[in-house]
C-alpha positions in Angstrom: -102.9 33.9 -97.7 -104.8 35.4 -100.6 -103.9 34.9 -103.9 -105.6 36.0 -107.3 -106.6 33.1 -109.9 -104.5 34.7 -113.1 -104.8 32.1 -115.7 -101.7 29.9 -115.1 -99.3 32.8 -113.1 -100.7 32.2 -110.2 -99.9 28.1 -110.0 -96.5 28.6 -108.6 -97.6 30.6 -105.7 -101.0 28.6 -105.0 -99.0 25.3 -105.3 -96.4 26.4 -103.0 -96.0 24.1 -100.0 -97.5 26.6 -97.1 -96.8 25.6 -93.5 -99.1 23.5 -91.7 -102.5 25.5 -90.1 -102.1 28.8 -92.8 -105.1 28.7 -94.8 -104.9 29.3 -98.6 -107.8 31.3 -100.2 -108.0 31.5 -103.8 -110.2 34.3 -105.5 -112.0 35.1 -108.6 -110.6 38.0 -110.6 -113.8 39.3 -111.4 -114.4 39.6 -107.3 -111.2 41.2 -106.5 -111.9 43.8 -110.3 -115.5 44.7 -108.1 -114.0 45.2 -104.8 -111.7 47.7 -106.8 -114.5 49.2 -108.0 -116.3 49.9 -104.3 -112.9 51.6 -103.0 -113.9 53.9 -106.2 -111.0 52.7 -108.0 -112.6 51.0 -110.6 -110.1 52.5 -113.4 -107.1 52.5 -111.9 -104.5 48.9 -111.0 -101.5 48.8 -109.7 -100.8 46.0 -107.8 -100.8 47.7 -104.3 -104.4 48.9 -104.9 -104.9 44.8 -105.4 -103.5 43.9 -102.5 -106.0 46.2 -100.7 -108.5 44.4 -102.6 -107.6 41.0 -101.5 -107.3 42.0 -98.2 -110.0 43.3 -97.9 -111.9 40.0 -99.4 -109.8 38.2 -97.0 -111.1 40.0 -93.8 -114.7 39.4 -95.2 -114.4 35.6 -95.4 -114.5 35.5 -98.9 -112.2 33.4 -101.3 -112.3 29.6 -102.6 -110.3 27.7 -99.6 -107.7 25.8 -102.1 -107.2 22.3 -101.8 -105.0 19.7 -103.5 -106.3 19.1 -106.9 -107.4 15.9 -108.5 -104.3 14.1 -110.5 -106.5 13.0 -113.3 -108.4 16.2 -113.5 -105.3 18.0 -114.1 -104.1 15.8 -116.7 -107.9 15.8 -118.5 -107.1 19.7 -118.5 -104.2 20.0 -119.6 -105.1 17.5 -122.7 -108.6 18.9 -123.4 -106.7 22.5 -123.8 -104.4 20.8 -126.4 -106.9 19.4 -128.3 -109.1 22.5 -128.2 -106.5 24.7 -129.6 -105.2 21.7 -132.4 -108.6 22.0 -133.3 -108.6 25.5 -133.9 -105.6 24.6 -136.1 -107.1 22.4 -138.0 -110.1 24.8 -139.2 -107.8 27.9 -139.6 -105.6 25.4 -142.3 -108.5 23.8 -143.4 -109.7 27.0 -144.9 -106.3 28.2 -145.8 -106.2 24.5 -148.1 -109.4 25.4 -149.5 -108.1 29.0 -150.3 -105.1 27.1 -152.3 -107.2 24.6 -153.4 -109.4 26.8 -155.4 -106.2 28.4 -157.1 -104.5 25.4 -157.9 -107.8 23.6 -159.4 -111.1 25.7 -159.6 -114.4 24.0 -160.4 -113.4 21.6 -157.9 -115.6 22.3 -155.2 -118.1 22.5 -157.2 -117.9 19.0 -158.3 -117.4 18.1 -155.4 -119.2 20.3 -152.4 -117.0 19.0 -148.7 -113.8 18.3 -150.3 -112.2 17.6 -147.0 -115.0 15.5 -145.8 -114.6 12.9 -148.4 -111.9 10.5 -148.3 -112.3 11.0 -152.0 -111.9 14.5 -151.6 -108.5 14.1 -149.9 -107.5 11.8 -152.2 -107.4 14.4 -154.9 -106.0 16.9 -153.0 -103.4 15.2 -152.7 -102.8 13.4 -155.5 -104.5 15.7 -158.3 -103.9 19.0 -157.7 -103.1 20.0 -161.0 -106.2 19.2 -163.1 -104.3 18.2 -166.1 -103.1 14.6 -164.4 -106.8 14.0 -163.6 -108.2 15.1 -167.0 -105.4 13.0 -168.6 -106.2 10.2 -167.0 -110.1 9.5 -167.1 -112.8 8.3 -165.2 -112.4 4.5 -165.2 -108.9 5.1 -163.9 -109.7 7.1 -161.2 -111.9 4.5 -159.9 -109.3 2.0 -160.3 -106.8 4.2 -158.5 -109.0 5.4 -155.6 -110.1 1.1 -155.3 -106.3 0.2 -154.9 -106.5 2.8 -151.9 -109.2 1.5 -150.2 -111.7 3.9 -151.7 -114.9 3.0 -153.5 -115.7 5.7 -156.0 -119.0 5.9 -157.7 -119.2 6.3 -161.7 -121.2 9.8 -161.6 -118.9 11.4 -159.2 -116.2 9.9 -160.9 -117.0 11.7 -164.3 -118.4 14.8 -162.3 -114.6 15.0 -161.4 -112.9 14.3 -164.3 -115.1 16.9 -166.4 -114.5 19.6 -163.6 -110.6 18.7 -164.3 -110.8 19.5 -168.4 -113.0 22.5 -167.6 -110.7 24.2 -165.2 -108.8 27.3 -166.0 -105.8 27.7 -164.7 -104.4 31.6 -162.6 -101.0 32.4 -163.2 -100.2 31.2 -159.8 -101.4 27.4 -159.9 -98.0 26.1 -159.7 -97.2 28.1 -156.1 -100.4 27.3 -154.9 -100.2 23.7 -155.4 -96.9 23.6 -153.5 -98.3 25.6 -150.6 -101.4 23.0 -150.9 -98.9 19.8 -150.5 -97.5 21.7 -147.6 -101.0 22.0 -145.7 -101.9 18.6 -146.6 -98.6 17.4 -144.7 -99.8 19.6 -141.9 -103.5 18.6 -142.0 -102.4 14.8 -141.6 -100.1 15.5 -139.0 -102.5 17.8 -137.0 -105.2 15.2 -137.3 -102.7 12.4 -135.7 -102.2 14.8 -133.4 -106.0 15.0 -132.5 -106.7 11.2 -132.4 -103.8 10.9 -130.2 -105.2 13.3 -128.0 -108.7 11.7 -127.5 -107.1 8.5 -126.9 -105.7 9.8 -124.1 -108.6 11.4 -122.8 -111.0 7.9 -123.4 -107.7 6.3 -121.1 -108.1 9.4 -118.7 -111.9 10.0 -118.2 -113.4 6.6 -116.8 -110.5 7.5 -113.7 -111.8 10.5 -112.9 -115.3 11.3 -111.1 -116.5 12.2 -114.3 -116.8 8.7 -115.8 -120.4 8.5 -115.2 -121.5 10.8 -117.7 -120.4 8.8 -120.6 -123.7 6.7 -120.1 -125.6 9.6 -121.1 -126.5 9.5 -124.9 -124.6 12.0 -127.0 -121.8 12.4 -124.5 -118.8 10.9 -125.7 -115.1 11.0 -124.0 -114.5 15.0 -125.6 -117.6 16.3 -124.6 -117.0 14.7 -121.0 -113.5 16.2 -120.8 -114.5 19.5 -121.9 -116.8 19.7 -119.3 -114.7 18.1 -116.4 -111.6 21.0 -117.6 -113.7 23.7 -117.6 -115.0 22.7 -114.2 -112.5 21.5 -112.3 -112.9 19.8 -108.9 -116.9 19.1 -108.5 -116.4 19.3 -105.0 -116.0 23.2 -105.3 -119.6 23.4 -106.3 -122.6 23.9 -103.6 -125.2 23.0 -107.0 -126.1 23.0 -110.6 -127.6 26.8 -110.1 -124.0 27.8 -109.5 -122.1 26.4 -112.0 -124.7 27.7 -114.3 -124.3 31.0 -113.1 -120.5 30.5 -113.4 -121.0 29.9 -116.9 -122.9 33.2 -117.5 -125.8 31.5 -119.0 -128.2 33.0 -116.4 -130.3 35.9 -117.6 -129.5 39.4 -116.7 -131.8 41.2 -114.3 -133.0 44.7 -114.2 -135.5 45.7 -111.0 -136.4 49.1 -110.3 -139.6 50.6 -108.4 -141.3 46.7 -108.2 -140.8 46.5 -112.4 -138.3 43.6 -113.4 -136.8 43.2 -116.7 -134.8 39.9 -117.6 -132.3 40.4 -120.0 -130.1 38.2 -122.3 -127.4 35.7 -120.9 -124.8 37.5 -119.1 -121.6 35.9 -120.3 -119.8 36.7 -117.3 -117.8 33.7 -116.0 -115.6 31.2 -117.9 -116.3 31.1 -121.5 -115.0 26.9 -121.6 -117.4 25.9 -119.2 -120.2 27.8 -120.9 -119.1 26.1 -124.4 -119.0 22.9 -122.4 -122.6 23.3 -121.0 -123.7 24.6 -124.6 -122.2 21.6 -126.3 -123.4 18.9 -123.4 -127.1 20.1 -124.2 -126.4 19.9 -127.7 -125.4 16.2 -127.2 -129.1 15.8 -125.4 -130.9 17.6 -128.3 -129.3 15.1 -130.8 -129.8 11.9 -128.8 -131.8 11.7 -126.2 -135.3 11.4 -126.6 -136.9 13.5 -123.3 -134.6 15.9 -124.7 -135.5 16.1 -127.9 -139.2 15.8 -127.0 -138.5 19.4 -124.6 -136.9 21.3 -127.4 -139.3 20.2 -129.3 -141.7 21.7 -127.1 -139.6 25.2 -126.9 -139.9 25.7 -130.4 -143.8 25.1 -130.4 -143.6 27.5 -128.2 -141.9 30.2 -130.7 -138.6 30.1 -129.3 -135.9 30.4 -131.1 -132.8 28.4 -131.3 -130.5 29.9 -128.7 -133.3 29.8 -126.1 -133.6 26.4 -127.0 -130.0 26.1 -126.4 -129.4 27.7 -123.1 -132.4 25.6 -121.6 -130.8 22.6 -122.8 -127.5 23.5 -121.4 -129.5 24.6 -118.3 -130.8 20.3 -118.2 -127.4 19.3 -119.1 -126.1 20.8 -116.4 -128.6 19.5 -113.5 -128.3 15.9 -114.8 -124.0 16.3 -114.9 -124.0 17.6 -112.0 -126.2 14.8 -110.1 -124.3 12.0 -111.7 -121.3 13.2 -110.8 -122.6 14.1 -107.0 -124.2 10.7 -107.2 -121.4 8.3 -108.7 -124.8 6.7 -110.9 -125.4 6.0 -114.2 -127.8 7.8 -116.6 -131.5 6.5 -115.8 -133.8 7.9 -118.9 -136.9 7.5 -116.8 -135.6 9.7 -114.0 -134.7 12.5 -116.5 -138.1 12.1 -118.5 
């Protein structure tokens, strides 16, 4: 039985309990798009000329033999996806705040540059939208307001505040916008519940699965961990590192014609998560690890620029994932030096 991967359509029919000795064969779309192409059908799709395609795959020995998947690893994927796309939500309202924000009290930002990554800054979004209340009532009650909220607010930003408040001027539609703003405030907090909620069930979910050895490396925390193992799936599906690089479409592309070669840029073909995933565990090496930092630092002595820096870190995040996870060990620094 050959069945097409097809985001989540195709769970039903690939979970479906088959009669003992078929054998299940799961296959990339990408594969079964190519063999399309070599029939010379490359722009036309119905679903018999697929079926063609599989079979054809099929009688080649092709296909990803499916087996029961991991519990855990499910459940990391299905909350890593949730968390990826309340993150998304939370930038899109983030700047839709801002947007309302600067209507409802301009000069803010400019008192105070993150307003959103200040607990200070929340605090007057929330509280002091309209300028007037924080104008009205000074600098050495602001700091006495923020202290009986748990917020320590210097004198100089305190002023800088307050004189940003009498110097605003007001658009016609400062009311609207500050009722708007209270309404993505609301859904800010709630969205960032959400989130924390979410990583707390991934730290409960990660040290069950096979991935709970790459915490120990530095600059992987649970979200980076969980982002990798949902974008990859069962590690047993891998022959190597060189593959699931590949599948990431980090590798270079290749042009050879007459005995001349040409290397390309990346190909981003393959999944775009488990590329993000790759990009973001090197980025975790470049910030904490020392070898690591030592290597880029080498790269860039070398003139390259940052996203070749980058992909080779990915390219080391990948080899070192991959053999803990193969390995069931721990992170040893002066293996990886």
């Amino acid at each position: 039985m050959g069945i097409e991967a097809a985001g989540h359509y195709h769970r039903p029919v690939l979970d479906y309990g088959w009669p003992a000795g078929w054998e299940v064969l799961e296959f990339n779309p990408a594969h079964v798009a190519e063999q399309r192409r070599v029939a010379g059908r490359r722009r036309v799709k119905t679903d018999a000329i697929d079926l063609e395609a599989i079979t054809e795959l099929v009688l080649a020995g092709r296909g990803q033999p499916v087996v029961a998947a991991e519990t855990v690893v499910c459940e990391i994927a299905a909350w890593a996806a949730h968390r990826t796309r309340r993150v998304a939500v939370r930038a899109a309202t983030k700047n839709q705040l801002l947007g309302q924000l600067d209507r409802a009290f301009p000069r803010l930002t400019a008192a105070l540059p993150d307003v959103l990554g200040t607990k200070i800054g929340r605090l007057i979004a929330t509280e002091f939208a309209d300028p007037g209340r924080l104008a009205a009532l000074g600098a050495s009650r602001l700091i006495r307001f923020a202290a009986a909220r748990d917020i320590q607010l210097r004198r100089p930003v305190a002023d800088r505040l307050v004189a940003a408040a009498q110097e605003a001027l007001l658009t016609a539609d400062a009311a609207v916008a500050r009722r708007v703003l209270a309404a993505d405030v609301a859904l800010l907090a709630d969205l960032d519940t959400q989130i924390v909620a979410v990583e707390a069930e991934l730290a409960a979910l990660v040290p069950r699965s096979a991935f709970s050895t790459l915490t120990s490396v530095p600059g992987w925390g649970v979200v980076r961990v969980a982002n990798y193992a949902a974008a990859l799936g069962d590690p047993a599906r891998w022959l190597g590192p060189r593959q699931i690089y590949r599948a990431a479409g980090l590798s270079p592309m290749q042009y050879e014609s007459a005995g001349k070669r040409r290397d390309g840029t990346i190909s981003r073909e393959g999944s775009v998560a488990l590329r993000r995933a790759l990009i973001d565990l090197g980025i975790g090496l470049w910030l904490c690890d020392p070898a690591a930092k030592a290597y880029a630092a080498a790269l860039k002595a070398r003139g390259k620029h940052g996203g070749i820096v980058a992909c080779a870190l990915a390219h080391r995040a990948t080899r070192i994932a991959h053999a803990l996870v193969r390995d069931h060990t721990s992170y040893d620094p002066s293996h990886w030096s």
